[in-house]
ZAMARGU-4260 file (C-alpha; in steps of 0.2 Angstrom, whole numbers, plus 5000, padded with zeros to 4 digits):
<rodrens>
0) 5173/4940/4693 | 5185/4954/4689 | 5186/4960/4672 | 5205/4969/4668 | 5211/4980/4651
5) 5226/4979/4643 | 5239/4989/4650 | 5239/5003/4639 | 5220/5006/4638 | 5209/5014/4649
10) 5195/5005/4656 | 5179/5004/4649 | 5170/5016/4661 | 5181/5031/4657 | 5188/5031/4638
15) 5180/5042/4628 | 5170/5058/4627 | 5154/5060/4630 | 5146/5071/4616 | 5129/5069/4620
20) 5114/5061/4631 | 5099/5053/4625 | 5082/5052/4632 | 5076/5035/4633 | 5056/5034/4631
25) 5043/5020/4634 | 5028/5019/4625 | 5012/5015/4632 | 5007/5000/4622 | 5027/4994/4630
30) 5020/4998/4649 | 5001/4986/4644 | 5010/4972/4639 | 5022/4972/4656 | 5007/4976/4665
35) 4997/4961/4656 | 5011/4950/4661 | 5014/4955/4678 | 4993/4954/4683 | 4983/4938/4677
40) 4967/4946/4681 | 4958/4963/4684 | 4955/4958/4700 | 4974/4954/4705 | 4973/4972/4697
45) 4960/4979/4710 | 4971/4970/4725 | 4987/4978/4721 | 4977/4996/4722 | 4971/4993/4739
50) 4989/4986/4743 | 4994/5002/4738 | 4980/5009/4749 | 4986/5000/4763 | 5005/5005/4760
55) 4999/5023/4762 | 4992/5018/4779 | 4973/5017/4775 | 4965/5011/4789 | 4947/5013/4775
60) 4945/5009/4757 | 4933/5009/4745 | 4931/5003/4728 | 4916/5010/4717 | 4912/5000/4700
65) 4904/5005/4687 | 4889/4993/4684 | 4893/4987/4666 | 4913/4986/4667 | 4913/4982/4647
70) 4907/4999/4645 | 4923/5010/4638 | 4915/5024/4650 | 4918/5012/4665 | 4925/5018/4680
75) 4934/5008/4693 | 4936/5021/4710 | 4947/5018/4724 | 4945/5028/4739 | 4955/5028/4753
80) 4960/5038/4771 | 4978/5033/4768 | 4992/5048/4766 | 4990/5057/4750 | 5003/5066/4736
85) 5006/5082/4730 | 5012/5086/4711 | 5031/5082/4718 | 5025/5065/4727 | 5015/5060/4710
90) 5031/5064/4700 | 5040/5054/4711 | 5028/5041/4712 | 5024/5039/4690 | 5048/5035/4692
95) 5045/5015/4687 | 5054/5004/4695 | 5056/5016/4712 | 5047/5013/4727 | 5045/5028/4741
100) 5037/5017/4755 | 5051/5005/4759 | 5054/5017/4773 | 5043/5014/4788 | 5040/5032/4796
105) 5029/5036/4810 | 5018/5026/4827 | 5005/5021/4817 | 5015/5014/4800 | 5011/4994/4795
110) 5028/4986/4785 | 5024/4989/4767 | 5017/4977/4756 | 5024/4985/4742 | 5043/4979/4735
115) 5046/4987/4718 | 5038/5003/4713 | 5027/4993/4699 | 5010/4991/4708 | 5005/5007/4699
120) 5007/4999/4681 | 4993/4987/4689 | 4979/5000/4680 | 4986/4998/4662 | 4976/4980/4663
125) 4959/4988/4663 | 4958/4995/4644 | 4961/4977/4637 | 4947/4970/4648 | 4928/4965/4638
</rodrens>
């Protein structure tokens, strides 16, 4: 569908002057309720991070559990032998929405399971579970 302007008007995308740019921030409390939509269970929770294990080529992981997961100490560990990050991966990584594994590089790559960059919001689940 095309859109047209009036003769004597510019379009939409350049009239105007841009005087200044705004910051657009997400709360936390925004990020749990996607999340809590997204995964129905902590377990779909747990299966999306060793989805992402698998995506970062792990051919091992484990999951340690703490043994009363109602406790607000309670750990859920995931450990794998899949590629890590550095700090400029992580920063890259914590962009919502963006996905870096789409690409399949090297002999030993699998095709991601991974689609959308959101798998990581999977861990907000965990502090509304008792």
């Amino acid at each position: 569908m095309a859109i047209s302007t009036p003769h004597n008007s510019e379009p939409f995308t350049t009239a105007g002057n841009e005087t200044d740019q705004i910051d657009v921030k997400i709360s936390l409390r925004i990020i749990q309720l996607f999340s809590e939509g997204l995964y129905s269970s902590p377990n779909k929770a747990v299966e999306e991070l060793v989805s992402n294990s698998f995506d970062a080529g792990a051919e091992s992981v484990h999951i340690i559990l703490s043994p009363d997961l109602r406790d607000p100490d309670a750990t859920i560990v995931v450990i794998d032998d899949g590629e890590g990050m550095n700090a400029d991966g992580l920063k890259k990584h914590w962009i919502i929405g963006e996905t870096t594994r789409r690409s399949v590089t090297g002999s030993s790559r699998r095709k991601p399971i991974g689609q959308f960059g959101i798998g990581k919001l999977s861990t907000y689940v965990f502090p509304n579970v008792a």
